[in-house]
C-alpha positions as CSV (number, residue, x, y, z in Angstrom):
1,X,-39.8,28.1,-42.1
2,X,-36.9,28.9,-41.6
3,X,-38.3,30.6,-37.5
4,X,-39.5,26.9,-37.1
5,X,-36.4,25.5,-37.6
6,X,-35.0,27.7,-35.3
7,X,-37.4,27.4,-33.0
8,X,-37.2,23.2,-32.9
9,X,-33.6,23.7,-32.6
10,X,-33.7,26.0,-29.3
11,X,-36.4,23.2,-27.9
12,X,-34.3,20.1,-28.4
13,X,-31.2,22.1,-27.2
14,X,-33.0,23.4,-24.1
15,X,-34.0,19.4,-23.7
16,X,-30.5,18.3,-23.7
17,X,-29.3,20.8,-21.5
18,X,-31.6,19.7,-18.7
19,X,-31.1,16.3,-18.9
20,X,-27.2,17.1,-19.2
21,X,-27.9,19.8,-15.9
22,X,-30.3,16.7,-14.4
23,X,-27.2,14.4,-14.8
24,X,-24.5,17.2,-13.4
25,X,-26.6,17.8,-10.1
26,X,-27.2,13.9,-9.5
27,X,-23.2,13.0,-9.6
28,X,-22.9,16.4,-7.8
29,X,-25.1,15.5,-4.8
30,X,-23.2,12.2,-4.3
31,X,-19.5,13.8,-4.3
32,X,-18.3,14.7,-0.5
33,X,-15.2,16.6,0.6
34,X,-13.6,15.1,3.3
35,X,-11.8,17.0,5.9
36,X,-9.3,14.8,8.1
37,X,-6.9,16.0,10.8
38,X,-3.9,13.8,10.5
39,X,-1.5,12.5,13.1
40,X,1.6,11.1,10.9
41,X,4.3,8.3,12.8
42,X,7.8,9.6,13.4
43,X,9.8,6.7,12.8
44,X,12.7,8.2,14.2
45,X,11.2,9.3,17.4
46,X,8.7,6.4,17.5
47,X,7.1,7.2,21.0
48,X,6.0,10.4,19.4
49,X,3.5,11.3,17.0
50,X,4.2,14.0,14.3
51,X,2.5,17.5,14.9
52,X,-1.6,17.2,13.9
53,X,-1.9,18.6,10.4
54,X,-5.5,19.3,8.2
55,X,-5.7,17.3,4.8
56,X,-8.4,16.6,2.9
57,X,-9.7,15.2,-0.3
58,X,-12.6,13.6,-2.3
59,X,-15.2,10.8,-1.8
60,X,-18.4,9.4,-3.3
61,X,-21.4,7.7,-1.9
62,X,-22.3,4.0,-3.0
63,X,-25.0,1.2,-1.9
64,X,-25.4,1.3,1.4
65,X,-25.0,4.6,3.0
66,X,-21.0,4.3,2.3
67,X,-18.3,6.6,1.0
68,X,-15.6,5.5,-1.3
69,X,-12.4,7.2,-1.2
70,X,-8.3,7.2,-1.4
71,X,-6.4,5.0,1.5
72,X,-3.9,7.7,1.8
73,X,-6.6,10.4,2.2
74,X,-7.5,9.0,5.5
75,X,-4.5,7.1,6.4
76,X,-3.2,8.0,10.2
77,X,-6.3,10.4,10.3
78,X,-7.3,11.1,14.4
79,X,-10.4,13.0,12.6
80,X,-12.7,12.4,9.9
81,X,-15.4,14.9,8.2
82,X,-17.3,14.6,5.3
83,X,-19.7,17.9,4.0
84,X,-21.9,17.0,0.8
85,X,-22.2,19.4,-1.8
86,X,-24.1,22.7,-1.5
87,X,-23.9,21.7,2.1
88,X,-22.6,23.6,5.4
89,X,-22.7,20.3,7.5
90,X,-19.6,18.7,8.4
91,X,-20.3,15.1,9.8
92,X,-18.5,12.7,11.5
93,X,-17.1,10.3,10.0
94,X,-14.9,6.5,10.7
95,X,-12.8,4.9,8.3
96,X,-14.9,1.4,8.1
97,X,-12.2,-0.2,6.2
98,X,-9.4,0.5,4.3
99,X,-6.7,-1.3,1.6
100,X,-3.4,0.0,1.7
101,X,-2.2,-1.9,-1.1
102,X,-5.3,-0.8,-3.8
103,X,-5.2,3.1,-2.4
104,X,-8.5,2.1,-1.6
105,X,-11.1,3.5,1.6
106,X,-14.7,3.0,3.0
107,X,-16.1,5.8,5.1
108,X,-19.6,5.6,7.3
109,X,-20.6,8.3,8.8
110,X,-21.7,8.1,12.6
111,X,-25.1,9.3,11.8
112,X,-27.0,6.6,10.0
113,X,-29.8,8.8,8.5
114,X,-27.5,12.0,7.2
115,X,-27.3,10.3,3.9
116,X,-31.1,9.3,3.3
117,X,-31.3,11.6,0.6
118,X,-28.6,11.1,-1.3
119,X,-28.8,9.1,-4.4
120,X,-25.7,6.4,-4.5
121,X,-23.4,6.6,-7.4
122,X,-23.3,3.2,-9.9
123,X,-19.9,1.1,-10.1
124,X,-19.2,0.1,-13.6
125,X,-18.4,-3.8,-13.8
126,X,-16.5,-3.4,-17.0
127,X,-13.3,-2.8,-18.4
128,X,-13.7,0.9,-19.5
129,X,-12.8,0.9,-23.5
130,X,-9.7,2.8,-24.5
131,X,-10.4,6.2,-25.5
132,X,-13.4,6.7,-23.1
133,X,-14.5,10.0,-22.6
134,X,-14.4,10.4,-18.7
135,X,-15.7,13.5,-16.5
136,X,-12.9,13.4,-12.6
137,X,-15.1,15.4,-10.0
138,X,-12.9,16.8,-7.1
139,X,-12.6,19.4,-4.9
140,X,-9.0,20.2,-5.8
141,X,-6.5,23.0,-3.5
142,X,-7.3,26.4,-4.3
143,X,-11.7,26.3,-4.3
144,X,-14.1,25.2,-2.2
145,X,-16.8,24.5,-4.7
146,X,-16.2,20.9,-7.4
147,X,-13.8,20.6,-10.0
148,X,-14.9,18.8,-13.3
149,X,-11.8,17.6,-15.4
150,X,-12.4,16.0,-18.5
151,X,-10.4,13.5,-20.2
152,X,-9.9,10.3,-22.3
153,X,-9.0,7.0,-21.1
154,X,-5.7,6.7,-23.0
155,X,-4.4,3.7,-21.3
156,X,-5.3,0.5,-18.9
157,X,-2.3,-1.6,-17.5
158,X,-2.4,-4.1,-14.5
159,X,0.5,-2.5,-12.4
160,X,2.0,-1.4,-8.8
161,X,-0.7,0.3,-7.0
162,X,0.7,0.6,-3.6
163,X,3.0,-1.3,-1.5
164,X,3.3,-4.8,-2.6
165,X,-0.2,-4.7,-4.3
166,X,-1.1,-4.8,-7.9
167,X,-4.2,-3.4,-9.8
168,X,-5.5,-2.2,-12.7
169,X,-4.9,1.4,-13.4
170,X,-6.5,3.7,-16.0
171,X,-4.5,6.6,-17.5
172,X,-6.1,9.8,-18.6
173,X,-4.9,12.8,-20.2
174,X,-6.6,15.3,-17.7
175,X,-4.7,16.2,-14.5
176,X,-5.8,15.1,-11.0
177,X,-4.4,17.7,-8.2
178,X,-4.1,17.7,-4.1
179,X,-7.4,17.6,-3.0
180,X,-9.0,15.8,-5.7
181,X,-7.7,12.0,-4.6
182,X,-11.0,10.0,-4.1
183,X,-13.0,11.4,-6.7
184,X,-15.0,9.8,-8.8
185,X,-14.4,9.1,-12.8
186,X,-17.5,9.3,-14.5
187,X,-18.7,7.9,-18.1
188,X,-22.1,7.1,-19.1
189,X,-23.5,7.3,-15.8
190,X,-21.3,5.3,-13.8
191,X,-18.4,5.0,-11.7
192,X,-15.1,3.7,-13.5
193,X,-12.3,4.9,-11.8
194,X,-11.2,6.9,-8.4
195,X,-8.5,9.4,-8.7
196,X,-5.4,9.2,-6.7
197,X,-2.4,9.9,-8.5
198,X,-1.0,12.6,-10.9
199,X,1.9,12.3,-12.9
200,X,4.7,14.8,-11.5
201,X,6.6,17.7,-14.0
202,X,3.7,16.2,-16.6
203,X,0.4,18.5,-17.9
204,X,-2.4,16.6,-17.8
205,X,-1.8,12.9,-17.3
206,X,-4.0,11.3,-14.2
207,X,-4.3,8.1,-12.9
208,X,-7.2,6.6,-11.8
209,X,-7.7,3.3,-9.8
210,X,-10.5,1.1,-12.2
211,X,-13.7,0.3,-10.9
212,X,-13.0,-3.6,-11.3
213,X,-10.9,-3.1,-8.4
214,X,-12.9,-1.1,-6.6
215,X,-15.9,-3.9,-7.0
216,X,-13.4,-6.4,-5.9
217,X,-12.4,-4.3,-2.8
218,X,-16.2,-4.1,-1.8
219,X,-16.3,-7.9,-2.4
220,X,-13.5,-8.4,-0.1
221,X,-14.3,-6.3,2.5
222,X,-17.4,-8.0,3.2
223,X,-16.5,-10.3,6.2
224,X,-15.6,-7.2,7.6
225,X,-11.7,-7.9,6.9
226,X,-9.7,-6.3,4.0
227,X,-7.5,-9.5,2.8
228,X,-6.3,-8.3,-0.7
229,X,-5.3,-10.2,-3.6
230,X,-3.9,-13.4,-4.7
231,X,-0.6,-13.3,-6.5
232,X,2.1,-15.8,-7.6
233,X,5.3,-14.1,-6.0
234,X,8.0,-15.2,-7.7
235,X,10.6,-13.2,-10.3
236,X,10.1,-13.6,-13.6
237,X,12.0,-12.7,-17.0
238,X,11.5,-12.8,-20.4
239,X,11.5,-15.6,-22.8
240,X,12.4,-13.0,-25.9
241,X,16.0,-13.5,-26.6
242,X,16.6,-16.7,-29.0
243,X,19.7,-18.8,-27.0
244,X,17.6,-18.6,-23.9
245,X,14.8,-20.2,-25.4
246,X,17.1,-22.5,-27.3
247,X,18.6,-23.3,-24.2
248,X,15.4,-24.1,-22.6
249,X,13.7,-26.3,-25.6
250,X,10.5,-23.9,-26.0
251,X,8.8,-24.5,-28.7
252,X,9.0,-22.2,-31.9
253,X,6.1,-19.8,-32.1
254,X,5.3,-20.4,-27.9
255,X,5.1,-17.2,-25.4
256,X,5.8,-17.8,-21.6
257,X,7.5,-16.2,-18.6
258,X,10.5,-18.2,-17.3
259,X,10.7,-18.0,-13.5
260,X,14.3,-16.8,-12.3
261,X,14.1,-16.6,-8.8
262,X,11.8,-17.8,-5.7
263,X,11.0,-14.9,-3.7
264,X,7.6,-17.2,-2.3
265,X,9.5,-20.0,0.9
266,X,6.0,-22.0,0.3
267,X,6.0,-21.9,-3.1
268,X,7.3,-25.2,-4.0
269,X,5.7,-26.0,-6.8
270,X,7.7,-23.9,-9.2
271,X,11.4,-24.5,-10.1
272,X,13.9,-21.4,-11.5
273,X,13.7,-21.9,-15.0
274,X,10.2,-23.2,-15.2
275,X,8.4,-21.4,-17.6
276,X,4.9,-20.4,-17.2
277,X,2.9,-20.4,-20.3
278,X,-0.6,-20.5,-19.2
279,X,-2.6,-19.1,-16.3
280,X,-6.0,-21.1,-16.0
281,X,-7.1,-21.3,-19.6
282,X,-5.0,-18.1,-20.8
283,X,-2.1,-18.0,-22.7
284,X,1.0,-15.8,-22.0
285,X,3.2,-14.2,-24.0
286,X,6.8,-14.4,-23.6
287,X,7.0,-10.8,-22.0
288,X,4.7,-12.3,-19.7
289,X,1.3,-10.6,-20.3
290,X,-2.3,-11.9,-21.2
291,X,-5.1,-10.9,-23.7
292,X,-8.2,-9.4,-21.8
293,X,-10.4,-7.8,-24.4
294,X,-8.7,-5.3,-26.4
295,X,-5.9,-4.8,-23.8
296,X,-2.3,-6.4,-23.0
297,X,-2.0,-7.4,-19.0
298,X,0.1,-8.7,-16.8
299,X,-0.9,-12.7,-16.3
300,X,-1.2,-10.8,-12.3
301,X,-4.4,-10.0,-13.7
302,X,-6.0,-13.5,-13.9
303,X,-4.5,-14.7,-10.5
304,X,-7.3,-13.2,-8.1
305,X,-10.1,-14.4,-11.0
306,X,-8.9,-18.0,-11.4
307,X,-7.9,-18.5,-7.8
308,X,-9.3,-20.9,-5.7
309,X,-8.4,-22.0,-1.6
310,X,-5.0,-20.1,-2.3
311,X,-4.2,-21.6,-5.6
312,X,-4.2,-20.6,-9.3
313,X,-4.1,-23.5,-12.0
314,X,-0.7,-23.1,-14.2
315,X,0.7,-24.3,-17.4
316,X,4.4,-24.7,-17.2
317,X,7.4,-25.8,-19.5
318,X,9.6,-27.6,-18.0
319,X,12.4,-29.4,-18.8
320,X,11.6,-30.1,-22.6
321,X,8.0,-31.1,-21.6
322,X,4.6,-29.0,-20.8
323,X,3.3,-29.8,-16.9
324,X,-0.2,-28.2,-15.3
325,X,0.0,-27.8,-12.1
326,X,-1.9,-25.7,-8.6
327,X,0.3,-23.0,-7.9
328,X,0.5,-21.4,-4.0
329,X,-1.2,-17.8,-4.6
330,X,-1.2,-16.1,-1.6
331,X,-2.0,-12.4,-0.3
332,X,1.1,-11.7,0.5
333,X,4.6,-12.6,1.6
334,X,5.4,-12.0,4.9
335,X,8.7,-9.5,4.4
336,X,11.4,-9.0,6.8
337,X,10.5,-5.5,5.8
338,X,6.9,-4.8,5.9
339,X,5.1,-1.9,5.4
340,X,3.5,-0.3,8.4
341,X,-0.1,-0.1,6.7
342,X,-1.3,3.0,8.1
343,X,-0.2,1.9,11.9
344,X,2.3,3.5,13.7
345,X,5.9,2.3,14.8
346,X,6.6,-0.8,17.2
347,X,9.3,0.0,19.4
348,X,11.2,-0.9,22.6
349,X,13.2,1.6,25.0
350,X,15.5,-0.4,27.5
351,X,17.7,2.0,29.3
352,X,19.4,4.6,27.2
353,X,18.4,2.9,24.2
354,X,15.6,2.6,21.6
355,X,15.0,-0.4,19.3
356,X,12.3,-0.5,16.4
357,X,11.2,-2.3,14.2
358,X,12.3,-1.6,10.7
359,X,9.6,-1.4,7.6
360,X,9.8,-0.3,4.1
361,X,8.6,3.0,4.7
362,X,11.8,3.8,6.9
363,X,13.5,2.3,4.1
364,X,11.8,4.6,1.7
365,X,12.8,7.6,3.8
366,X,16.8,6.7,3.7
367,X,16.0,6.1,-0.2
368,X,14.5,9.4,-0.4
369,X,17.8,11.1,1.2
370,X,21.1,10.7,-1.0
371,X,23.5,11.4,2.4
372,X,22.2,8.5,4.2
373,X,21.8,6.5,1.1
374,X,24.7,6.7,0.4
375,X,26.2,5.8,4.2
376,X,23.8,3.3,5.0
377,X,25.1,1.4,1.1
378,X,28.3,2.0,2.3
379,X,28.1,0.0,5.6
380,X,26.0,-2.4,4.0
381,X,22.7,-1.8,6.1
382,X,20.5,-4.8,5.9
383,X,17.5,-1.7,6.0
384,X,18.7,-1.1,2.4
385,X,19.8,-4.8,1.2
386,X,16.9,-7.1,2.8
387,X,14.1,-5.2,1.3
388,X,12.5,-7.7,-0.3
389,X,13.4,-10.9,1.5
390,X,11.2,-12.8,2.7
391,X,10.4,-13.4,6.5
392,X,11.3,-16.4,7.8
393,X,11.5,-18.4,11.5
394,X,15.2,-17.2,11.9
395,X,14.8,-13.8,10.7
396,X,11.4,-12.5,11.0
397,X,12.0,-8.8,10.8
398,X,15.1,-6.1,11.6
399,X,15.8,-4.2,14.5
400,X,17.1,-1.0,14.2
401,X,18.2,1.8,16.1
402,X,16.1,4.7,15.3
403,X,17.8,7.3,17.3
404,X,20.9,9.2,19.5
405,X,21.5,7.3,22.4
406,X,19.5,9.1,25.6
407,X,22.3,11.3,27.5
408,X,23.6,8.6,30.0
409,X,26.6,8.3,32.1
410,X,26.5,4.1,30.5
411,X,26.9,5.8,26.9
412,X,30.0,7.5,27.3
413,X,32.8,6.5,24.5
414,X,30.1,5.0,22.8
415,X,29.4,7.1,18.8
416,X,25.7,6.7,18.3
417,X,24.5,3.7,16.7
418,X,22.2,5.8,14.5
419,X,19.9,3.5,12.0
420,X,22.0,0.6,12.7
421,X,20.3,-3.2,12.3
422,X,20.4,-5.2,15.5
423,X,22.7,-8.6,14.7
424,X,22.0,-10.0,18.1
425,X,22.9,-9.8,21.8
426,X,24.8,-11.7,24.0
427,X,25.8,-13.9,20.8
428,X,22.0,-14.7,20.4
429,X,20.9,-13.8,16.9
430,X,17.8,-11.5,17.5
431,X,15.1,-12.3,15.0
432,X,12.3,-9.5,16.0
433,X,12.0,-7.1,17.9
434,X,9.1,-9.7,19.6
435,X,12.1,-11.7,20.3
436,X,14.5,-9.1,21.3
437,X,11.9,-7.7,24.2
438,X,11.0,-11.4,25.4
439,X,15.0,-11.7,25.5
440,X,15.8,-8.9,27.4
441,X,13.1,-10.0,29.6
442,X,14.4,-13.2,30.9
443,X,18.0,-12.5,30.7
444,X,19.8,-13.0,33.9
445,X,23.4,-12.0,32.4
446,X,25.6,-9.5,34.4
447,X,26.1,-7.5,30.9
448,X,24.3,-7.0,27.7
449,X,26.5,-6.7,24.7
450,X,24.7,-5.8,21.7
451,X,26.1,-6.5,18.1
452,X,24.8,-4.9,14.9
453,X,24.9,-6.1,11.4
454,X,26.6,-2.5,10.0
455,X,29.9,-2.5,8.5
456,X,32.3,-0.8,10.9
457,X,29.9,-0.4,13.8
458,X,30.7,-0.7,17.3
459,X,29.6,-3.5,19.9
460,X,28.1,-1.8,23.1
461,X,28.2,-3.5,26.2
462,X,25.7,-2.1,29.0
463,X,25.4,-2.9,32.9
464,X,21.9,-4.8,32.1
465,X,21.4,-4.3,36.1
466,X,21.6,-0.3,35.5
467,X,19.8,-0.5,32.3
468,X,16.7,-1.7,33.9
469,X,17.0,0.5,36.8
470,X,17.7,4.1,35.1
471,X,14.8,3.0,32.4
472,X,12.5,4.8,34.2
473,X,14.2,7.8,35.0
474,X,15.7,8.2,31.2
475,X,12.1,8.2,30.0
476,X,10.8,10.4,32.7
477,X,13.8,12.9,32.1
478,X,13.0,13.3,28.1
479,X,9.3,13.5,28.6
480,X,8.3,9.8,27.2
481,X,5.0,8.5,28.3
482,X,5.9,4.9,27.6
483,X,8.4,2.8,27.4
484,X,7.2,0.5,24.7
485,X,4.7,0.3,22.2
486,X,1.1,-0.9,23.2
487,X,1.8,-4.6,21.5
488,X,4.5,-5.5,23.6
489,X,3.0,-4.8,26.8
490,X,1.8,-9.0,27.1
491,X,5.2,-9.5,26.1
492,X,6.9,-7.4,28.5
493,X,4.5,-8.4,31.2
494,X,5.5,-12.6,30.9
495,X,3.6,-13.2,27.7
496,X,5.0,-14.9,25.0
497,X,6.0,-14.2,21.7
498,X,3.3,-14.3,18.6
């Protein structure tokens, strides 16, 4: 009896094990490690690009011969590989489309039939419950065969993903390292989640990007255009404390999140101190968040689900009384600091000088260094104090100075303009660098004097004659190719401004 029993046992365990081995080899034969050679900007030698370095990281296949992975695995990558599991092959691969904003990347690889035999992996359409028992496969630094992490989904907010762009992200308590970024999340068969973050000087505590996002990513991305999603862009605060909502008659027991600034120029339908207490048919709370399911989200959430031709249906107190109203939702706002999104700097070399224009991820880099932080707050640099404000048709974007002065016989007395913000030349307020070049271009002035927006900087005045003459020979002398970036050569050329 009791040699039956054991017997059944070993049977049924030896049937779970190959369906559990079955289910390993199927995800297995669908995970990829990507191979990418990457040429980084140097935003403060823009004509340049940095030295070529090897990255890599993780991807999945999906419907349709495709490979999911991170934005930042490929981003600035000159070279693309992809070599399946238990595979020798490296294959060529092009980055088909990418989000900046979600962390999110489609790969195809050039040969159409390399992945006939590989099964695509399912995309969960759900919210993945709390406390989800998820499987991270990767090909992390340090191996070269997968990586299997297990954790539990301990938490799901709607939240920063990248620049400018929100999403849902999943929390686990497993830990997702270099090389893993782009995996896939497994639980009960499907995808819910890619890997793309870890927590720094924390054990065990990944983030994943949810599969709803990637399913609305794919959706997107179907006109062959990544366009993002809709948001309502204005600053918010709480409606918690008691003399604020006496102050603005909301009724006991009512949530909502009072508007306290308009960062959106179009976005005239909301007034500071409106109070937004439903989005489409869902309530908010007053630390603005919504009920979906068993979770607490931001009311971002709904915007891309409720939106329709670039609006989102609102409920609003205002003024003592409720109001519904269609509220602008667009992609983005146009910023007079944007973020380069994976292109490289635009820049403009006239003489012994180089303009470019500024984005947050030059920003970010004086952020990231206390010295310069520190100076550039000091002068009250626009690249530090305009981060967020919005573009509009007298400022459009900054010009800085992104390096020394080119050794010039014109230059001398002059201290280095380094990272200063063009204010304007010849008393005309420069409002691009678009504008600048197309400036330049047509002026007929004996002199340029050029004024920047720095505390304490100097004006320069240069012989425009000479400038335009000794151009060539400045870029020839320090070994620059050209003297402007490709975008500016209509410009340049008679074109006129976009």
């Amino acid at each position: 009896m009791i040699r039956t029993i054991f017997l059944a046992s070993l049977v049924a365990y030896a049937v779970l094990f190959s369906i559990r081995v079955e289910a390993y080899d199927k995800v297995n034969a669908s995970i990829v490690k990507i191979s990418v050679t990457i040429r980084s900007p140097d935003y403060f030698a823009p004509w340049n690009k940095a030295t070529p370095t090897q990255s890599g990281g993780t991807g999945f296949v999906i419907s349709g011969k495709r490979i999911v992975t991170n934005a930042h695995v490929v981003q600035h990558a000159s070279q693309v590989y992809v070599q399946p599991d238990q595979s020798d092959e490296k294959m060529e691969a092009i980055v088909e489309s990418i989000s900046h904003g979600l962390d999110l990347a489609v790969l195809r690889v050039t040969d159409p039939d390399a992945l006939n035999n590989i099964e695509p992996l399912m995309v969960d359409s759900e919210i993945t419950p709390l406390r989800s028992e998820v499987n991270v496969y990767g090909y992390p630094v340090g191996g070269s065969q997968i990586a299997i992490t297990k954790g539990v989904v301990s938490r799901i907010e709607y939240t920063a993903i990248g620049v400018n762009q929100f999403g849902l992200r999943a929390q686990i308590d497993a830990a997702i390292n270099p090389g893993s970024s782009g995996g896939p999340a497994i639980s009960n068969g499907k995808v819910v989640g890619v890997a793309f973050s870890g927590l720094a000087n924390a054990n065990s505590i990944g983030y994943l990007i949810h599969s709803i996002e990637l399913i609305g990513f794919l959706r997107d991305i179907q006109d062959g255009r990544c366009d993002g999603n809709s948001y309502v862009w204005e600053y918010f605060q709480p409606t918690e404390n008691l003399a604020l909502r006496a102050r603005l008659r909301l009724p006991k027991g009512s949530g909502g999140f009072m508007v306290s600034g308009i960062r959106d120029p179009m976005g005239n339908s909301l007034k500071v101190d409106d109070v937004i207490t439903k989005i489409g048919p869902h309530a908010i709370d007053s630390q603005g968040n919504v009920r979906v399911g068993e979770l607490t989200l931001s009311f971002l959430f709904y915007c891309p689900v409720v939106e329709k031709d670039g609006m989102v249906p609102l409920t609003i107190w205002r003024e003592g009384r409720e109001i519904e109203l269609q509220c602008r939702a667009p992609k983005e706002i146009p910023s007079v600091l944007p973020s380069i999104r994976g292109k490289y700097p635009r820049y403009f070399i006239f003489g012994p000088i180089t303009f470019e224009a500024a984005t947050l991820e030059v920003a970010y880099s004086f952020l990231a260094s206390s010295e310069w932080a520190v100076q550039l707050g000091a002068r009250n640099s626009p690249l530090l104090s305009n981060a967020s404000t919005p573009a509009s048709e007298t400022m459009q974007e900054l010009v800085f100075i992104p390096a020394a002065l080119f050794s010039h016989r014109s230059t001398k007395g002059y201290r280095p303009p380094v990272y200063c913000t063009v204010k304007s030349i010849n008393q005309v307020k420069i409002r691009s660098l678009n504008h600048l070049v197309e400036f330049i271009r047509d002026c007929q002035d004996d002199y340029l004097e050029i004024e920047f927006a720095d505390l304490g900087s100097e004006k320069l005045v240069f012989n425009r004659k000479e400038m335009a003459s000794e151009t060539e020979a400045i870029l020839t002398e320090n070994n620059i190719r050209k003297q402007f970036s490709d975008d500016l050569i209509e410009i340049w050329n008679g074109g006129k401004r976009k």
